[in-house]
N, C-alpha and C positions, 0 to 999 in steps of 0.2 A: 478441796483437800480434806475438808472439817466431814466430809459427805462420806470421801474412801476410806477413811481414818475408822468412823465408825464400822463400815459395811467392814473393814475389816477386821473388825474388833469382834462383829458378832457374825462374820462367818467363823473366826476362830473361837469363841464361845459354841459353837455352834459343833463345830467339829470334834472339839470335846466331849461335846456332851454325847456324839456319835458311838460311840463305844457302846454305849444302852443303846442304841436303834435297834427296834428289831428286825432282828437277820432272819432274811428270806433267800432262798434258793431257788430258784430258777433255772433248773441246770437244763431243761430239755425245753425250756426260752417258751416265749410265743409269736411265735415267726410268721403266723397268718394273721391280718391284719382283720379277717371276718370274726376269732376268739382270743383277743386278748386277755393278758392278763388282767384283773379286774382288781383294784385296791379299791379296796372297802371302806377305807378311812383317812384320806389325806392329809387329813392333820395330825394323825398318830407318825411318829418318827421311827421310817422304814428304811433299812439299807437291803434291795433285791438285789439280787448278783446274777448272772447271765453270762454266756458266751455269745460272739458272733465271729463271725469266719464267712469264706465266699459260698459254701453252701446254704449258710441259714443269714443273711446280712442283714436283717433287720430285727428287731423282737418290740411288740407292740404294747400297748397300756393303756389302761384308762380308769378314769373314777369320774365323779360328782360331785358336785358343791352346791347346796343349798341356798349360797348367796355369796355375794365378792368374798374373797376369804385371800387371806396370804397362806400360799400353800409355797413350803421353800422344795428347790428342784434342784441337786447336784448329780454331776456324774461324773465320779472316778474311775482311772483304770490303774492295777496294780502297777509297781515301779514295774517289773518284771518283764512285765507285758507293753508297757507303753517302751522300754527300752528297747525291746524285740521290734518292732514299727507298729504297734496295734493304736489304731487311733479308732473315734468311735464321735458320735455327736449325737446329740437333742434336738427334736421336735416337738413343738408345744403347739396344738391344735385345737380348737374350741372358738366358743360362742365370744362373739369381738373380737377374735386374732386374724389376721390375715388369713386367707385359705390355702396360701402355699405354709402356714404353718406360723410359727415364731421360732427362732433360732437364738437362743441363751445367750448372751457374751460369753468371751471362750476366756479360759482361766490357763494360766500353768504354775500353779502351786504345787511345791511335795508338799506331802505330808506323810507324817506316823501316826498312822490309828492301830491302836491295839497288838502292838509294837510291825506290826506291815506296814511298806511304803508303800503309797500311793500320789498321781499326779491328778489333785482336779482341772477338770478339763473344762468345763460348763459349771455355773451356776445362775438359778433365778430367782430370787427374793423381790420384787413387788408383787402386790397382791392380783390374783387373776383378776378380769377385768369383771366376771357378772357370775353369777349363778348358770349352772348348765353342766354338760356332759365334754369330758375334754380328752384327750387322746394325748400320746407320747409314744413316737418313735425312736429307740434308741437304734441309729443303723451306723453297720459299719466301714469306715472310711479306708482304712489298709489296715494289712495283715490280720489276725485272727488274735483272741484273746477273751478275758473277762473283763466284766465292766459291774460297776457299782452303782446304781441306782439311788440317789438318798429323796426323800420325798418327805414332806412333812415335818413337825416342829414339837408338837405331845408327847415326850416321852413317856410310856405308857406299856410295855411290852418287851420282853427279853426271848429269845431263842432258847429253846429248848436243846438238850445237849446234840439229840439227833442232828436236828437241824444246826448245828455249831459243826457237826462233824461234815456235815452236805456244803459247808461254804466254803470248810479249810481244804475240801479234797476238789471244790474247785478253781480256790484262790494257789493247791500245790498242783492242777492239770492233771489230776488222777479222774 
């Protein structure tokens, strides 16, 4: 009890502090699994946003870690969308994890971030197990929509207004 109590204390610390993530768009995803998207810094505190739908159903990721590291892993989908049927799930792949993957415990919290509802669906907060190269599937399960990416715990970087205008025209389906 003494255990969820906290994890939920600093997922919500956590979430807050989400508003500074920096926003990354992703609008045209990375859907082959041979050039993923490549995060640069996992510990810098990242929300990428992407679509998936039955055309492009997965969009892929990866980074590196120098040694165990807690690197936090959520993934939202806007209210919007997740009430339309869009469902969407995490794969955590890498050096110690099973080779069918790691699968997040599955979440369903709203939330308001930056006054938009969102439902998280996934999060992971223990530390990866080793140093190495790790991958992330985010593929999706029904219907079609965006999804939020949050990766990391550094706040460290803010979106530029461009890029602010690239998230909201994919968070309004423009």
């Amino acid at each position: 009890m003494i255990a969820t109590l906290a994890s939920l204390t600093l997922l919500a610390a956590l979430l807050t502090l989400m508003r500074w993530h920096l926003g990354i768009a992703n609008e045209d995803g990375s859907h082959d699994p041979a050039t993923p998207f490549v995060i640069g810094d996992p510990s810098l505190a990242q929300a990428i946003y992407g679509r998936l739908s039955a055309a492009t159903p997965s969009a892929y990721y990866t980074f590196s870690v120098p040694a165990a590291l807690s690197v936090r892993l959520m993934l939202l989908i806007p209210d919007r969308d997740y009430q339309s049927g869009f469902r969407a799930q995490v794969t955590l792949f890498g050096p110690a994890l099973p080779s069918e993957g790691m699968v997040p415990d599955a979440q369903s919290a709203q939330l308001v971030i930056a006054g938009r509802a969102y439902r998280l669906v996934q999060t992971y907060v223990p530390p990866l197990p080793c140093a190495g190269a790790y991958r992330i599937e985010v593929r999706c399960a029904a219907g079609s929509g965006v999804y939020c990416l949050c990766i990391g715990t550094r706040e460290g970087g803010h979106a530029d207004a461009l890029m602010r205008e690239r998230i909201e025209r994919l968070l309004d389906g423009r």
